[in-house]
C-alpha positions, 0 to 999 in steps of 0.5 A: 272491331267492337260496336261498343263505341261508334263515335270513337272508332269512327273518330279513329280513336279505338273502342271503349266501354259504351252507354246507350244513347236514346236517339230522336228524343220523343216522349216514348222513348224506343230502346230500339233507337240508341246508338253507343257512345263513350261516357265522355261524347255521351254525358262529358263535356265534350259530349252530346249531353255536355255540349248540346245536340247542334253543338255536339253535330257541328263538333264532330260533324255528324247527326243522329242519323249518321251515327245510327247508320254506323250503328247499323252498319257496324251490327250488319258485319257482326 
């Protein structure tokens, strides 16, 4: 299983292409802090984008945080 799309495969809904999502939103954004979400939960409606960041969480029942733990645990077995 790819770390391409964390989200969706820890939604149980399989791997799809990916776009960087920066995480804890700062001024000088780190490209070390991303975790990979589809086009849709990254920019969609029903994204983190689309919806907004509180929005997006309660939706999917996740935070930055754990998505960027998945991210790494998902890098840690490759």
């Amino acid at each position: 299983m790819s770390v391409r799309e964390i989200l969706c495969i820890g939604l149980g809904w399989g791997a799809t292409p990916a776009e960087v999502h920066h995480i804890f939103d700062t001024a000088d954004r780190s490209d070390f802090l991303t975790v990979p979400l589809c086009a849709e939960h990254h920019r969609g409606e029903t994204g983190f984008h689309g919806m907004g960041e509180r929005a997006f969480n309660a939706a999917y029942n996740t935070s930055e945080k754990k998505l960027l733990a998945l991210t790494l645990a998902r890098l840690e077995f490759r």
